[in-house]
C-alpha positions as CSV (number, residue, x, y, z in Angstrom):
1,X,-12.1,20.2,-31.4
2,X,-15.1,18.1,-31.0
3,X,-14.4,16.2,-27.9
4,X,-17.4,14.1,-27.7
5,X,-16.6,13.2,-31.4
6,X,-12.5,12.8,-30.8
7,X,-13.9,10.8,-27.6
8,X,-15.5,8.3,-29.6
9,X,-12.8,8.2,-32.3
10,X,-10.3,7.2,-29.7
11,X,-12.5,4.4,-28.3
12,X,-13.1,2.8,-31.5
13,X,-9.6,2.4,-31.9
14,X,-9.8,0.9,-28.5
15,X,-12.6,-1.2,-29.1
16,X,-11.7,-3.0,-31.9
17,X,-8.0,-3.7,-30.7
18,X,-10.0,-4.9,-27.2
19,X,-12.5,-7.0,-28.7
20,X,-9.2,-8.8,-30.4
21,X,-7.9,-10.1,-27.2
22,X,-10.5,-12.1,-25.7
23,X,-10.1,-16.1,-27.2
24,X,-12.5,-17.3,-29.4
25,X,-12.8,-21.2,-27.8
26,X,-15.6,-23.2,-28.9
27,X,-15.5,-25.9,-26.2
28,X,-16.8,-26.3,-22.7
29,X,-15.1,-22.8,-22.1
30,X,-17.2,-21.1,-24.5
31,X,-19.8,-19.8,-21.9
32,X,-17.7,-17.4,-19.9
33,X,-15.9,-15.6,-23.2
34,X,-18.8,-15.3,-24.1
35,X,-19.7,-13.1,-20.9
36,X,-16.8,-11.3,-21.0
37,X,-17.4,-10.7,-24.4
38,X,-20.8,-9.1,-23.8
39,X,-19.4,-6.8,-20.4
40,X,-16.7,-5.8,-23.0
41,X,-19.2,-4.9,-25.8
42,X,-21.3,-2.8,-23.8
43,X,-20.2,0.4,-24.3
44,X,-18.9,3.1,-22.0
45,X,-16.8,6.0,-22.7
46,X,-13.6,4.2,-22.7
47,X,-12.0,6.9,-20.0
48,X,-9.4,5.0,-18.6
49,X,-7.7,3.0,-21.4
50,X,-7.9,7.1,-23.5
51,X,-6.2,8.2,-20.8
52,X,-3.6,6.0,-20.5
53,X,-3.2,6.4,-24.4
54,X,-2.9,10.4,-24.0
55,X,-0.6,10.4,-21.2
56,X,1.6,8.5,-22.5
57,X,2.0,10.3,-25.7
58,X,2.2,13.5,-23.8
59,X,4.8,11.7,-21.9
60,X,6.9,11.3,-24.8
61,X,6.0,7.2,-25.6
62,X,6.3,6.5,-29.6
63,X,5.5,2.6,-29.5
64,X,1.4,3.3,-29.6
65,X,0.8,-0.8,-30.6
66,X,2.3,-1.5,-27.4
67,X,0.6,1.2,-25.6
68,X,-3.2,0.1,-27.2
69,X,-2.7,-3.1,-25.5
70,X,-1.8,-1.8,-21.9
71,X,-4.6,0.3,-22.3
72,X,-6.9,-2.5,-23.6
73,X,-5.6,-4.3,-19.6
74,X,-7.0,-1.4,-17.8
75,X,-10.3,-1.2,-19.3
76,X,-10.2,-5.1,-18.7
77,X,-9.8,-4.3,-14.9
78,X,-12.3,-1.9,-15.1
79,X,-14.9,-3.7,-16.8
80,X,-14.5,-6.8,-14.4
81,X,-14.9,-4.8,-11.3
82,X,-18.3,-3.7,-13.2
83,X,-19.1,-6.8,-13.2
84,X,-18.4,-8.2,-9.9
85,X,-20.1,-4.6,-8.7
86,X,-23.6,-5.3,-10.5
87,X,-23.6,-8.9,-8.2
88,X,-26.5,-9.4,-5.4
89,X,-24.1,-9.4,-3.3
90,X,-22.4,-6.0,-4.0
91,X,-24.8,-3.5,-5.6
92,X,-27.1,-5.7,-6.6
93,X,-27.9,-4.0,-10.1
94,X,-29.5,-5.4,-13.1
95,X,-28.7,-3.2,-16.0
96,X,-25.6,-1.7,-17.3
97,X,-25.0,1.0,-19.2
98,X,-28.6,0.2,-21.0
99,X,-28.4,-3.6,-21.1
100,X,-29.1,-6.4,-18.5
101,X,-26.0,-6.6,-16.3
102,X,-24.0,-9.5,-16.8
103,X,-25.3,-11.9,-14.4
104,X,-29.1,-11.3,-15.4
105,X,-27.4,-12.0,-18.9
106,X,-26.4,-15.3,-18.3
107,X,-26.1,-16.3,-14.5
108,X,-24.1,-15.6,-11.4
109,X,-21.8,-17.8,-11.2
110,X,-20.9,-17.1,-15.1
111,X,-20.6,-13.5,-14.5
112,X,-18.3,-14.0,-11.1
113,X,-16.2,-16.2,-13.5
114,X,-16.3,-13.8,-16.8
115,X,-14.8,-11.2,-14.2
116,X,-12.2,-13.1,-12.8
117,X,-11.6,-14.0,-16.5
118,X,-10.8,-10.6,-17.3
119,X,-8.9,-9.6,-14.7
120,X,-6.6,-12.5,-15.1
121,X,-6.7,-12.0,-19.3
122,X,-5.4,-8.5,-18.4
123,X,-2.5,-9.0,-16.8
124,X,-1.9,-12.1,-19.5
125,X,-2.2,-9.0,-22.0
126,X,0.6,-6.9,-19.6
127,X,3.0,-9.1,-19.2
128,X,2.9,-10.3,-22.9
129,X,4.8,-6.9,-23.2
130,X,8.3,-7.0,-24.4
131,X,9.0,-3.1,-23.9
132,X,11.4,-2.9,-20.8
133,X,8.8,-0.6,-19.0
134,X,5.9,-3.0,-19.1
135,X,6.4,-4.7,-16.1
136,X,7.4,-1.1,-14.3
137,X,3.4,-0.4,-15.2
138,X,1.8,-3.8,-14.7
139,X,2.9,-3.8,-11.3
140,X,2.0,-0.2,-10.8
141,X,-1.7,-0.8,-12.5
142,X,-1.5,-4.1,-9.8
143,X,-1.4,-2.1,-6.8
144,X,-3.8,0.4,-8.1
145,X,-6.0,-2.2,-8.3
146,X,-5.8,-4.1,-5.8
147,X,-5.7,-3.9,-2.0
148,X,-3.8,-0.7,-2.1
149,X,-6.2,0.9,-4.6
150,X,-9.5,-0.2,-6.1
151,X,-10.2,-3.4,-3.9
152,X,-9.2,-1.7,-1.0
153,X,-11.9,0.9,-1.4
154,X,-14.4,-1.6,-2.8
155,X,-14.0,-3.2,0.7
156,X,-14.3,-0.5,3.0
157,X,-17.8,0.7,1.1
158,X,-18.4,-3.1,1.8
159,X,-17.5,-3.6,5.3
160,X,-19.1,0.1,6.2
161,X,-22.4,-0.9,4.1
162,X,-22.1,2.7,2.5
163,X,-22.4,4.4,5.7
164,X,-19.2,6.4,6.3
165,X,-19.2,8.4,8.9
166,X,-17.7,11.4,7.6
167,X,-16.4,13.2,4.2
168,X,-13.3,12.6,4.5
169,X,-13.6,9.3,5.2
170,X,-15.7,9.1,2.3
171,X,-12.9,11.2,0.1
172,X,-10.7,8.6,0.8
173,X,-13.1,5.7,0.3
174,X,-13.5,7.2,-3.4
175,X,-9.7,7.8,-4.1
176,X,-8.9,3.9,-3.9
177,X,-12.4,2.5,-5.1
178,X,-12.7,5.0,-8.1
179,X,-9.1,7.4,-7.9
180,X,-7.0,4.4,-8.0
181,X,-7.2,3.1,-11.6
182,X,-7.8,6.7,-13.1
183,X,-4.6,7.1,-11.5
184,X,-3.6,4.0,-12.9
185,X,-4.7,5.2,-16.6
186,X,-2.6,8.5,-16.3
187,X,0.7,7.4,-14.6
188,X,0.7,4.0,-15.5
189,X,0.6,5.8,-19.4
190,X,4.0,7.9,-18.1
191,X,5.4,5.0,-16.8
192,X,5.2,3.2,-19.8
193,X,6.6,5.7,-21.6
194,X,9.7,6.0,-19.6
195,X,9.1,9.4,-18.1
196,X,10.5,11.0,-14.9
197,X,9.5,11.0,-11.7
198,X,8.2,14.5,-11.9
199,X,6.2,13.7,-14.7
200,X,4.7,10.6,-13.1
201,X,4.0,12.7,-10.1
202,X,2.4,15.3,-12.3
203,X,0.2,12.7,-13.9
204,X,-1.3,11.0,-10.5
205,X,-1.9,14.0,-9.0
206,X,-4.4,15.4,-12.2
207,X,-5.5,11.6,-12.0
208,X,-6.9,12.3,-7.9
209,X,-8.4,15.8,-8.8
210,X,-10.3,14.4,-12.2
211,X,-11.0,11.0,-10.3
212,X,-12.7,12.8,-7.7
213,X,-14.6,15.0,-9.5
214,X,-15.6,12.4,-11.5
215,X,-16.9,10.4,-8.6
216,X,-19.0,14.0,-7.1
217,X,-20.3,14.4,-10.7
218,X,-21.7,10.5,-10.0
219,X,-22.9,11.0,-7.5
220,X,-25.1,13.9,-8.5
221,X,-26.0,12.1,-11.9
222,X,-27.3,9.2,-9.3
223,X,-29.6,11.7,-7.2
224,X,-31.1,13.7,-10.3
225,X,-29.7,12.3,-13.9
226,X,-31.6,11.0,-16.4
227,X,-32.3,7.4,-16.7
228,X,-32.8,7.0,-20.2
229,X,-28.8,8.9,-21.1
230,X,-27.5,6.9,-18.0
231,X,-28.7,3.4,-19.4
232,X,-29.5,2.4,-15.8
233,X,-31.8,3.4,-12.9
234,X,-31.2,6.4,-10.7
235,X,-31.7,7.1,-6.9
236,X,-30.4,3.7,-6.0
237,X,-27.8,5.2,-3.9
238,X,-30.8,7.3,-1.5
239,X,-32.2,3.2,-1.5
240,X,-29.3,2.3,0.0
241,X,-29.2,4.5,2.6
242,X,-25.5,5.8,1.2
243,X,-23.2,8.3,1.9
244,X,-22.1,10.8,-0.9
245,X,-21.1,13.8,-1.9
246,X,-24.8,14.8,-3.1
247,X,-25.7,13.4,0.3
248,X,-23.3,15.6,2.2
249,X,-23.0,18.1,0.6
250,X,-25.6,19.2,-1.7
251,X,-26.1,19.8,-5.0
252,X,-24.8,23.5,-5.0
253,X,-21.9,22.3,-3.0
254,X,-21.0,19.2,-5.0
255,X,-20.9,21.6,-8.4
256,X,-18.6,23.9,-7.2
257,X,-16.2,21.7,-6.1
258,X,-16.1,20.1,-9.4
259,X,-15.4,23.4,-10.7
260,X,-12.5,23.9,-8.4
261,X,-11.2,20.2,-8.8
262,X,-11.0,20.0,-12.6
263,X,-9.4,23.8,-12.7
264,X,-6.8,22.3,-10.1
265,X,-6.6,19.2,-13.0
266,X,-6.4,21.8,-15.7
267,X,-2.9,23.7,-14.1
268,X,-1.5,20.1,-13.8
269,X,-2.2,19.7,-17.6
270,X,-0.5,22.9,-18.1
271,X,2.4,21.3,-17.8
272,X,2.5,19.0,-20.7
273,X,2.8,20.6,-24.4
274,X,0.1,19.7,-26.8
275,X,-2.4,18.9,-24.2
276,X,-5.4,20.5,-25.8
277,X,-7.2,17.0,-26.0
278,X,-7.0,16.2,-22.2
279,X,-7.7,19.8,-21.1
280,X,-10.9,19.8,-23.4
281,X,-11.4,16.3,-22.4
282,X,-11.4,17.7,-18.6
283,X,-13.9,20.5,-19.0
284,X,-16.5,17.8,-20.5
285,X,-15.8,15.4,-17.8
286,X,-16.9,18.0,-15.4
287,X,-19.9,19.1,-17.1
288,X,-21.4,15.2,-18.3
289,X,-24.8,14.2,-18.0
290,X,-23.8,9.9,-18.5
């Protein structure tokens, strides 16, 4: 298998059931879709909605139309947290992924609008579900999200300006600010398939291994990746004065223990039966240079 090519296959068939969802209004709303339309449209490798897509066929799920659109409500969340996280008063970043974020696009209070937007068109796109486990998974994807999960995270790095004082504090900064809706993606995918606790279990604990090794692995692209493949500038963390794992620990350091995370994530995926894609899918997640 190709897995940079089967990557892209599977977000195209993301994409174009994504780009669906958002309203087309021409009236005084018009404005903010259109940011939300542009965050949406810029590209990415589409990792968490994939993942929910994959573990929920691993978990046994058949209905993949209702799937594609739970998925499509988590790369919604994600995507609005990008934007809110590119604002002067969080990172303070002005390009994404290659392109002007989305508040040097059209303006901040647009942007801070076009994210709320999409968090809000999300859980419109959740709850639309008729299958009797889509609620179980909105509210799981909720608390992942919010204070419990992402946002909790997101405020901590906030309130501690990116100075934690130690790595385990910083481990568990990164478990709810970037962990939580990876774990979202995998279990929330079980979930909505109706699988066991066991398998659920099975799923968020290969989502904290990946999701951490994801975050080490951005941190190191941060310190010494290349602009031009990562779309946006590097070394803005070292600006900041911020703790990370490259900080901490070291280059050297920071690649073995993505070794040893994603070969803890690969006995998890052991457990599933046809799980070539995510186990390939793991080994280029460690080794990524975007």
């Amino acid at each position: 298998m190709n897995i940079e090519a089967e990557l892209k296959k599977r977000a195209k068939e993301i994409e174009d059931r994504l780009y669906t969802l958002v309203p087309d209004i021409k009236d005084g709303r018009q404005r903010v879709l259109d940011a939300m339309r542009y965050s949406l449209e810029a590209g990415g490798k589409r990792l968490r909605p994939v993942l929910f897509m994959e573990f929920f066929r691993l978990a046994g799920g058949r209905d993949m139309h209702a799937a594609l659109d739970m998925a499509c409500a988590v790369e919604m969340i994600h995507t609005y947290s990008l934007i809110h996280d590119d604002l002067p008063c969080m990172d303070d970043d002005d390009m994404r992924r290659g392109k002007p974020s989305c508040h040097k696009a059209f303006d901040y209070a647009t942007a801070l609008l076009a994210g709320d937007g999409l968090l809000n068109l999300a859980f419109e796109t959740m709850t639309s579900s008729v299958d009797p486990n889509g609620m179980k998974t909105a509210a799981y994807i909720s608390k992942m999200s919010g204070v419990h999960g992402m946002i909790g995270g997101q405020t901590i790095d906030v309130c501690k300006n990116g100075c934690l004082s130690d790595l385990q504090e910083l481990r568990n900064m990164v478990g709810m600010k970037t962990g939580a809706l990876i774990k979202a993606s995998c279990a929330g995918g079980c979930i909505f398939a109706g699988a066991d606790s066991e398998v659920i279990a099975c799923a968020e604990r290969y989502a904290e291994y990946v999701g951490l090794a994801f975050q080490i692995r951005d941190d190191l692209l941060d310190a010494i990746g290349d602009e031009k493949l990562l779309g946006k500038k590097v070394g803005s963390d070292s600006k900041l004065c911020k703790t990370t794992f490259y900080t901490e620990l070291g280059r050297e350091e920071c690649e073995r223990r993505i070794r040893q995370l994603s070969d803890a994530a690969l006995e998890e995926c052991r457990r599933f039966s046809e799980s070539e894609f995510i186990m390939q899918l793991t080994g280029w997640l460690a080794g990524r240079n975007i």
